[in-house]
C-alpha positions as CSV (number, residue, x, y, z in Angstrom):
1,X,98.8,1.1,-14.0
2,X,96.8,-1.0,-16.4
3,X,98.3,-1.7,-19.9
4,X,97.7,0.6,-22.6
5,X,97.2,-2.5,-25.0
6,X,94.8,-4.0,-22.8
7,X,92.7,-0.4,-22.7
8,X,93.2,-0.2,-26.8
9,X,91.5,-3.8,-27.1
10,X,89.1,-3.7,-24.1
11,X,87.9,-1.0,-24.6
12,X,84.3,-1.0,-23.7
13,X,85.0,-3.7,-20.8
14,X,87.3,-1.3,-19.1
15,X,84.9,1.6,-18.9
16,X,82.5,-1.2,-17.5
17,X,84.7,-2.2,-14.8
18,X,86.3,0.8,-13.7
19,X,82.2,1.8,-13.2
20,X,82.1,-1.1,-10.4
21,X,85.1,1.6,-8.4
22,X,82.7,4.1,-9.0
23,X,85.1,6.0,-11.6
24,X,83.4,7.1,-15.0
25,X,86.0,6.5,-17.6
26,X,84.7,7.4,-20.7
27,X,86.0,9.9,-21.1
28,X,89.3,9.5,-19.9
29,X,89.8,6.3,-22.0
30,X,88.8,8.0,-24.7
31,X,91.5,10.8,-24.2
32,X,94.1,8.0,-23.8
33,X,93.5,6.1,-27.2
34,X,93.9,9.7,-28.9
35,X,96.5,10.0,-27.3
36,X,98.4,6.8,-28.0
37,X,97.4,7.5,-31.6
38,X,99.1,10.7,-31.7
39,X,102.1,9.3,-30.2
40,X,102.2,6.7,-32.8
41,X,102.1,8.6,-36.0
42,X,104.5,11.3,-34.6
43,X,106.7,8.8,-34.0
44,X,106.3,7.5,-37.6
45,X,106.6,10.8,-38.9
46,X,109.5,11.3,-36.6
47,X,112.0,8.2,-37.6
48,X,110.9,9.2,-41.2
49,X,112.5,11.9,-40.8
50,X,115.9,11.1,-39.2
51,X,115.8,8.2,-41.8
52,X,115.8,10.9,-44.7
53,X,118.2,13.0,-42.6
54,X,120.7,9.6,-42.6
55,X,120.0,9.1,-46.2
56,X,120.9,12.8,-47.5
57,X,124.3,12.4,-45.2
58,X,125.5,9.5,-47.2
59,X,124.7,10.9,-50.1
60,X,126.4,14.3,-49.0
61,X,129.4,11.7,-48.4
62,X,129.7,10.8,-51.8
63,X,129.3,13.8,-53.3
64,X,132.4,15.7,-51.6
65,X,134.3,12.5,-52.0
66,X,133.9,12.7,-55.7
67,X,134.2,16.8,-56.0
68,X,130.9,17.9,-56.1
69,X,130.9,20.3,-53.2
70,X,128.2,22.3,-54.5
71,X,125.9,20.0,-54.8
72,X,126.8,18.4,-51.3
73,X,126.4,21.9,-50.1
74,X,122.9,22.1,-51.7
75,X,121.8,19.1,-49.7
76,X,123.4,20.5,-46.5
77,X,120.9,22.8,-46.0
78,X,118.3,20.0,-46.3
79,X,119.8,18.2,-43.6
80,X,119.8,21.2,-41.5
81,X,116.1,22.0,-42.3
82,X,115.0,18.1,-40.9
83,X,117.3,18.1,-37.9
84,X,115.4,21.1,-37.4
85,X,112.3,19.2,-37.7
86,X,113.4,16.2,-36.1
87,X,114.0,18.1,-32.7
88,X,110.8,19.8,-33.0
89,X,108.8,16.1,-33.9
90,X,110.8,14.8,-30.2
91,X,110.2,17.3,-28.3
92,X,106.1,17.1,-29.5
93,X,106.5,12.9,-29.0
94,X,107.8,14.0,-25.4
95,X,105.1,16.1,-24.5
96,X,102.8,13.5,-25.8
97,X,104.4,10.6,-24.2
98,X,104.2,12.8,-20.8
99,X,100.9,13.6,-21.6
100,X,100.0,10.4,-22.0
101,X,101.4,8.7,-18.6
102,X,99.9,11.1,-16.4
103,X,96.3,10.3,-18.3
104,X,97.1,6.9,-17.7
105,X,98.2,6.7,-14.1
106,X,94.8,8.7,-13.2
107,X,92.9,5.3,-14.1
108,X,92.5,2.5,-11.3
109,X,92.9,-1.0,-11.2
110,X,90.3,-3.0,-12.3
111,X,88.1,-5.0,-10.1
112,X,87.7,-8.4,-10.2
113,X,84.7,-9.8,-11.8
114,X,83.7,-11.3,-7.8
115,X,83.8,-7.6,-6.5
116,X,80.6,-6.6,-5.5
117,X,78.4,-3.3,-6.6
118,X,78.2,-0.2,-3.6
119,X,79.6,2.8,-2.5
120,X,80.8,2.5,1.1
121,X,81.8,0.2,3.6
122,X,77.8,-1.2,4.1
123,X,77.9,-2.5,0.9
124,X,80.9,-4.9,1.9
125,X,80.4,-8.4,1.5
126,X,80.2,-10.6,4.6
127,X,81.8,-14.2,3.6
128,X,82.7,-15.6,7.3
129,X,82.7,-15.2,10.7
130,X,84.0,-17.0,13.4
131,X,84.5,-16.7,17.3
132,X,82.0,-16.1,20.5
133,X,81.6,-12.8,21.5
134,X,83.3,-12.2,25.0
135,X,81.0,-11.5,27.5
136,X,82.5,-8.5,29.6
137,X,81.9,-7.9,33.9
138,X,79.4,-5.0,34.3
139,X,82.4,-2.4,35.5
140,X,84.2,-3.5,31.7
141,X,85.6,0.3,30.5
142,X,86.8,0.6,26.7
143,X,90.7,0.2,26.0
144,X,92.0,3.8,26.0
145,X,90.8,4.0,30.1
146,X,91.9,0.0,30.8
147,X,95.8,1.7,29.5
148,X,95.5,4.6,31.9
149,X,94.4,2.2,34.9
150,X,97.4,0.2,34.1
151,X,99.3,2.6,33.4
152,X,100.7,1.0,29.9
153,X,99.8,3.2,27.3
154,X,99.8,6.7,27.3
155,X,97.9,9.4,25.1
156,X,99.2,12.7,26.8
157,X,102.1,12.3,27.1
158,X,102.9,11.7,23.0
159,X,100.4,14.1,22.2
160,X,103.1,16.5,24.7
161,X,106.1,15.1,23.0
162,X,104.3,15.1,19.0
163,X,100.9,15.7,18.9
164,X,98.3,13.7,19.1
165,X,98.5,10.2,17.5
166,X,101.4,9.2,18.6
167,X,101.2,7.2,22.0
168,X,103.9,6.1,24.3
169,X,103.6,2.5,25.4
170,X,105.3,1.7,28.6
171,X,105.6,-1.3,30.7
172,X,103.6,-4.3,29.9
173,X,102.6,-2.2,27.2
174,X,105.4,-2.0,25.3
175,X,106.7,-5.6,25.8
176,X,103.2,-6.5,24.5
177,X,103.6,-4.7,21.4
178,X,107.1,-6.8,21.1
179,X,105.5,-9.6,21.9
180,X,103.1,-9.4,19.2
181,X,105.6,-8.4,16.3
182,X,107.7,-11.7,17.2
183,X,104.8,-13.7,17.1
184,X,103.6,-12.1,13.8
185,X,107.2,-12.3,12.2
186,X,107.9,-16.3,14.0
187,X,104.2,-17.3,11.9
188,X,105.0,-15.8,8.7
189,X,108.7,-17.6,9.3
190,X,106.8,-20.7,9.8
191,X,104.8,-20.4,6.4
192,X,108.3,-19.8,4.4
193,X,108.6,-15.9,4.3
194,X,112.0,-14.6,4.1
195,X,111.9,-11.7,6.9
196,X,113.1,-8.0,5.9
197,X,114.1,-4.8,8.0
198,X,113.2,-2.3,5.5
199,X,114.2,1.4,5.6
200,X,111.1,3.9,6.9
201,X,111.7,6.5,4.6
202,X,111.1,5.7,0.7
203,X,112.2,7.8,-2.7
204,X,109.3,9.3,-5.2
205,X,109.7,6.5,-7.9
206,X,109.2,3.8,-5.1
207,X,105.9,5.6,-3.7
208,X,104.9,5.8,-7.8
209,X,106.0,1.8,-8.2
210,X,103.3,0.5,-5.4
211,X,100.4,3.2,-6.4
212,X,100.9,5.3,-3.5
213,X,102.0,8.4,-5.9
214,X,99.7,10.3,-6.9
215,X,96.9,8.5,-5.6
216,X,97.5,9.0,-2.1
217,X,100.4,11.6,-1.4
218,X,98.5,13.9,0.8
219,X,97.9,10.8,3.1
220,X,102.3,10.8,3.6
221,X,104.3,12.6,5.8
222,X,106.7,14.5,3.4
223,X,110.5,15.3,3.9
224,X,110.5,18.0,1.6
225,X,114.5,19.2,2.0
226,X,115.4,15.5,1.1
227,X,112.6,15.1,-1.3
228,X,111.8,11.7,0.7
229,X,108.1,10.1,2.2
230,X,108.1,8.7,5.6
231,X,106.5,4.7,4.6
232,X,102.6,3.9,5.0
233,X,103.6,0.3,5.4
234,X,106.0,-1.9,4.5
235,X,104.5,-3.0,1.4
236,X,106.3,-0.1,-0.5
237,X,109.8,-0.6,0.2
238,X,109.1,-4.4,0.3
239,X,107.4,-4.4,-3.0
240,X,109.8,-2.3,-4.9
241,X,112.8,-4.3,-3.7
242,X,111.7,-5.7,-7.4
243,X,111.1,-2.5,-9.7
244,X,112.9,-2.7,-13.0
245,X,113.7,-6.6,-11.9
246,X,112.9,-9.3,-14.7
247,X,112.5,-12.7,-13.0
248,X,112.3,-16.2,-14.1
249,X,108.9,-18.7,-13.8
250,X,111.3,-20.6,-11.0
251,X,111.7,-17.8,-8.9
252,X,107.8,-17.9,-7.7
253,X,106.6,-17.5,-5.0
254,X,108.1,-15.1,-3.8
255,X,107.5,-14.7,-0.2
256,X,108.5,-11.8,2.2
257,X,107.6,-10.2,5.1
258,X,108.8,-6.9,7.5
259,X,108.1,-5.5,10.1
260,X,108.0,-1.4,10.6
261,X,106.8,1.7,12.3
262,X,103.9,2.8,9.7
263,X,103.5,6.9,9.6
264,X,99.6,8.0,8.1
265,X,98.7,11.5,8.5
266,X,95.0,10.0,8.4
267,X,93.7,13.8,7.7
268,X,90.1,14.5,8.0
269,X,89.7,11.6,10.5
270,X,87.6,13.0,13.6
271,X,85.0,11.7,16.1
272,X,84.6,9.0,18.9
273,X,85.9,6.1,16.2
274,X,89.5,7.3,16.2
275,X,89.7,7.2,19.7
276,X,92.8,5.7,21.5
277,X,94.4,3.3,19.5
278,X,91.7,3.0,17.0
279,X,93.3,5.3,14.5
280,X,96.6,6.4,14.8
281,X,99.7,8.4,12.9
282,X,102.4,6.0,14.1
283,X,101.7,2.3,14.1
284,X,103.6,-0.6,13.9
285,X,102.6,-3.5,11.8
286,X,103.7,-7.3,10.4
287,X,103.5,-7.1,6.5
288,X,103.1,-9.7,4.2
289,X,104.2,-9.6,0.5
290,X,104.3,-11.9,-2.1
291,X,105.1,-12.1,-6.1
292,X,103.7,-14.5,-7.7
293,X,103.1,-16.1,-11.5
294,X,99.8,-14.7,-12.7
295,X,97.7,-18.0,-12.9
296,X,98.6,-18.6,-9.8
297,X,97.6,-15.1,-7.6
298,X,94.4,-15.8,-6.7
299,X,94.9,-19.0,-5.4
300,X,97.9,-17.5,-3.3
301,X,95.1,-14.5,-2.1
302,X,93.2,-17.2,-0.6
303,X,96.0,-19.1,1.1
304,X,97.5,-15.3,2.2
305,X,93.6,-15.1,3.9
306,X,93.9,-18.3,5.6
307,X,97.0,-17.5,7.5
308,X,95.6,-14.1,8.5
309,X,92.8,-15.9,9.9
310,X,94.8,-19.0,11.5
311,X,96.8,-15.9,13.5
312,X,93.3,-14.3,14.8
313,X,92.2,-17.7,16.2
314,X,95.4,-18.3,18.2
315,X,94.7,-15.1,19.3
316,X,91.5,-16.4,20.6
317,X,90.0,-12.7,18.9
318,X,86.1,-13.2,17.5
319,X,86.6,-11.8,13.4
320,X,85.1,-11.8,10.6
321,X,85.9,-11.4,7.1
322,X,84.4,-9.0,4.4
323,X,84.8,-8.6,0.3
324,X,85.5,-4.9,0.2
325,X,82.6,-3.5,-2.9
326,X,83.9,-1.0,-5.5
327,X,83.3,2.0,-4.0
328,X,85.7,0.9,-0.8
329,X,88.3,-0.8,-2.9
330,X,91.8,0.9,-3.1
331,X,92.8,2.6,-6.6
332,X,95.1,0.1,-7.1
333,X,93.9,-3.0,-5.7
334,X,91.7,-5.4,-8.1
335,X,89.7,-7.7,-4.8
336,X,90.4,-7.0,-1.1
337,X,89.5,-9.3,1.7
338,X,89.1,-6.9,4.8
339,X,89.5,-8.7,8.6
340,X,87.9,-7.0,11.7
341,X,88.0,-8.2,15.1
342,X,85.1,-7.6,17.5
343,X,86.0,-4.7,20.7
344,X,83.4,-5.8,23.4
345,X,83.9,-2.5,25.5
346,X,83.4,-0.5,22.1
347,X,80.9,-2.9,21.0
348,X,82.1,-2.6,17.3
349,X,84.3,-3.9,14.7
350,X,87.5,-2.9,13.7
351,X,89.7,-3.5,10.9
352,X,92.8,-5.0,11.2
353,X,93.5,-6.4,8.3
354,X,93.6,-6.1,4.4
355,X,94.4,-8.7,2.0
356,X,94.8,-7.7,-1.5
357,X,95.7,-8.7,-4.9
358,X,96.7,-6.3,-7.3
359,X,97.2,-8.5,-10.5
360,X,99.5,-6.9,-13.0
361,X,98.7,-3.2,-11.8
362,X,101.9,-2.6,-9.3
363,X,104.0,-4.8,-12.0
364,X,103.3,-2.4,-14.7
365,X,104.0,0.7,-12.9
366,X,107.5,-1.2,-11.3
367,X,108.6,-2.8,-14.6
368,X,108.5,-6.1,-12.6
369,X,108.6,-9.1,-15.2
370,X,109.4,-12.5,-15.6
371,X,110.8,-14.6,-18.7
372,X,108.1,-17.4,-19.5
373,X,109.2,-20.9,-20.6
374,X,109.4,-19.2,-24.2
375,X,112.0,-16.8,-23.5
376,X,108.8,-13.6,-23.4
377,X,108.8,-11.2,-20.9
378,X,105.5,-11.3,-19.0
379,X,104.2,-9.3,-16.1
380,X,103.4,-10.4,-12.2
381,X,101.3,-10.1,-10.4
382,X,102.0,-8.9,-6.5
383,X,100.0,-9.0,-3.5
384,X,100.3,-8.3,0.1
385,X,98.5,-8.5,3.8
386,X,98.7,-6.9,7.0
387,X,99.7,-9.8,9.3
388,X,99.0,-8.2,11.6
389,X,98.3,-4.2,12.3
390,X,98.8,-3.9,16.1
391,X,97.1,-1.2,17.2
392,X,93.3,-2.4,17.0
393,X,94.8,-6.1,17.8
394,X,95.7,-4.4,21.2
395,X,92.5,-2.7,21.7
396,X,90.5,-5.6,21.1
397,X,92.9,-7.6,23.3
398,X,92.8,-5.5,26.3
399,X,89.1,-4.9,26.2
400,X,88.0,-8.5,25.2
401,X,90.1,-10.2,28.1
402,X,89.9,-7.3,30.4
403,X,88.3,-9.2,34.0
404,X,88.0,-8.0,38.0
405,X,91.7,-8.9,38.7
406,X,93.0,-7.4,35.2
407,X,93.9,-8.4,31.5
408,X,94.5,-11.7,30.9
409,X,97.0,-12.4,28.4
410,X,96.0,-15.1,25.3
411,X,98.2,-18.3,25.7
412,X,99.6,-18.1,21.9
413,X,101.6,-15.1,23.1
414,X,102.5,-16.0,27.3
415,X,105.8,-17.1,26.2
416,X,106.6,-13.7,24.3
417,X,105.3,-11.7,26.8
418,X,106.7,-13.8,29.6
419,X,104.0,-12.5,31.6
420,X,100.3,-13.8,32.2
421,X,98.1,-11.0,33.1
422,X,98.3,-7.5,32.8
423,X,97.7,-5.8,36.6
């Protein structure tokens, strides 16, 4: 949520910005510095008020303590007539200030100034790529038929057990998707994360802390008896481990990361790219999270980017890295670095990654500050990265190593799978 301060005395700049997103807020702004103005002079009228209100009742004090009941009496009913008015100024100041939040959490993050123009994904900005393109045996088949040959993932039978989504890995399947969690968590270990089991299942105020709520709650599976949201990654819980925390300048960086089943209803998603593992309801993925001090985020964005990348070279995967534009930059995200692997069989890319920093945004919505070396309570900023999402890794793995005698494994992860080749 951006800072109603900073909207008040950037006016102009925020309307600006916000265009890059693709979101008109002129008028909105607009709305929300009427708003705050209304809010301010009913709360000036309002302690006015219960000032006077305190005033007369000292005053009534004396009077009956020196006998002038009738008089005090007089002044009684004044007291009653602006606690009268006093209730109705709050309950208008409530209404405003309710008013006001739900204008305010409507606007997005601000871009940063390195964000490029566009609408959709080809307008994203390629900045580096890396890797030599496999080159497959003339009977190569995409990743969905290479798990039904081997017989180590399978469609049918989750779509029989939940619907479609939902896979079953078996066999060499599953232990690879173990494989690669360890050797996600073991890196980020390595780098000085702090490793977390989080709980799948998050409260309202948690999904509202990290922007999820209302931006995307259609996107959530919903436990509506327990009033409860089944997690879109572990950046939520994660994250809001410090809602309503104040830290101190020492504390940074703060460095975490979890693995955790990741539950999207993906709705609307149709057609021969979601096909096999290439966009699922249930999928499991490494998260990275950090809080950092705010003149130093962007400098931690770009060595959060460099580990994602170091992890896709071990896995021997050919990637490259894109500046997401505006118009496919999250609501609350202020500059995204997107990573996508190339799927020889597919012939395509496909996302595996998103690095993001979301400045002060998520910090303002959380309440998550830090005291500066003056004793002031400032804002941090947060950011986070997938580190990896498996299920694309495991498509592009399967069909980029896929050969005649079966699917050779990458040496970075032979001693977690224990195993060589898939056959």
């Amino acid at each position: 949520m951006l800072q109603l301060n900073y909207i008040r005395e950037n006016k102009e700049l925020v309307i600006e910005r916000l265009a890059i997103k693709n979101f008109d807020a002129s008028i909105i702004v607009d709305e929300i510095i009427e708003l705050d103005n209304l809010r301010k002079s009913t709360q000036t009228v309002l302690d006015n008020t219960l000032s006077e209100g305190n005033k007369l009742a000292k005053e009534i004090g004396k009077l009956y303590s020196t006998g002038q009941r009738e008089k005090a009496d007089e002044i009684k009913v004044q007291t009653g007539e602006l606690k009268k008015k006093a209730k109705e100024l709050e309950q208008k100041l409530n209404d405003v200030v309710a008013n006001l939040n739900e204008k305010l959490v409507e606007l997005p993050n601000i871009p940063h100034p390195s964000v490029p123009k566009g609408n959709t994904d080809a307008d994203n900005e390629l900045i580096h790529e890396e890797g030599s393109m496999p080159q497959l045996h003339e009977n190569a088949i995409p990743h969905w038929e290479l798990a039904s040959k081997y017989s180590i993932i399978d469609f049918d039978l989750g779509s029989k057990v939940t619907g479609a989504g939902f896979p079953f890995y078996r066999g060499k399947g599953a232990r690879l998707q173990r494989a690669l969690i360890n050797f996600f968590l073991d890196e980020a270990l390595e780098q000085d994360y702090l490793e977390y089991q989080p709980p799948l299942l998050i409260n309202a105020d948690s999904g509202y802390g990290t922007g999820q709520l209302p931006d995307k709650e259609g996107q959530m599976y919903y436990a509506g008896e327990d009033d409860l949201y089944l997690i879109p990654t572990a950046e939520v819980p994660i994250t809001n481990i410090y809602r309503n925390v104040i830290l101190k300048e020492k504390d940074f960086p703060i460095k975490n990361v979890a693995y955790s089943s990741c539950f999207r209803r993906e709705a609307g998603s149709y057609g021969k790219d979601v096909r096999g593992l290439n966009r699922l309801h249930q999928f499991d993925k490494v998260e990275i999270v950090q809080i950092q001090h705010p003149k130093k985020s962007y400098e931690t964005l770009e060595i959060m980017k460099d580990q994602i990348s170091d992890l896709l070279r071990k896995l021997e995967l050919p990637f490259r890295i894109v500046r997401l534009c505006g118009g496919d930059l999250s609501f609350t995200s202020a500059l995204t670095y997107d990573f996508e692997v190339y799927s020889a069989a597919q012939k395509m890319w496909l996302e595996v990654s998103s690095v993001s920093n979301f400045e002060n945004f998520q910090a303002n919505r959380m309440k998550l500050r830090y005291k500066d070396e003056g004793g002031k309570s400032q804002l941090a900023h947060t950011l986070n990265g997938s580190a990896l999402a498996l299920p694309r890794i495991v498509a592009a793995l399967l069909e980029n190593n896929q050969t005649e005698e079966g699917i050779s494994i990458p040496a970075a992860l032979r001693e977690y799978t224990k195993f060589d080749m898939i056959n």
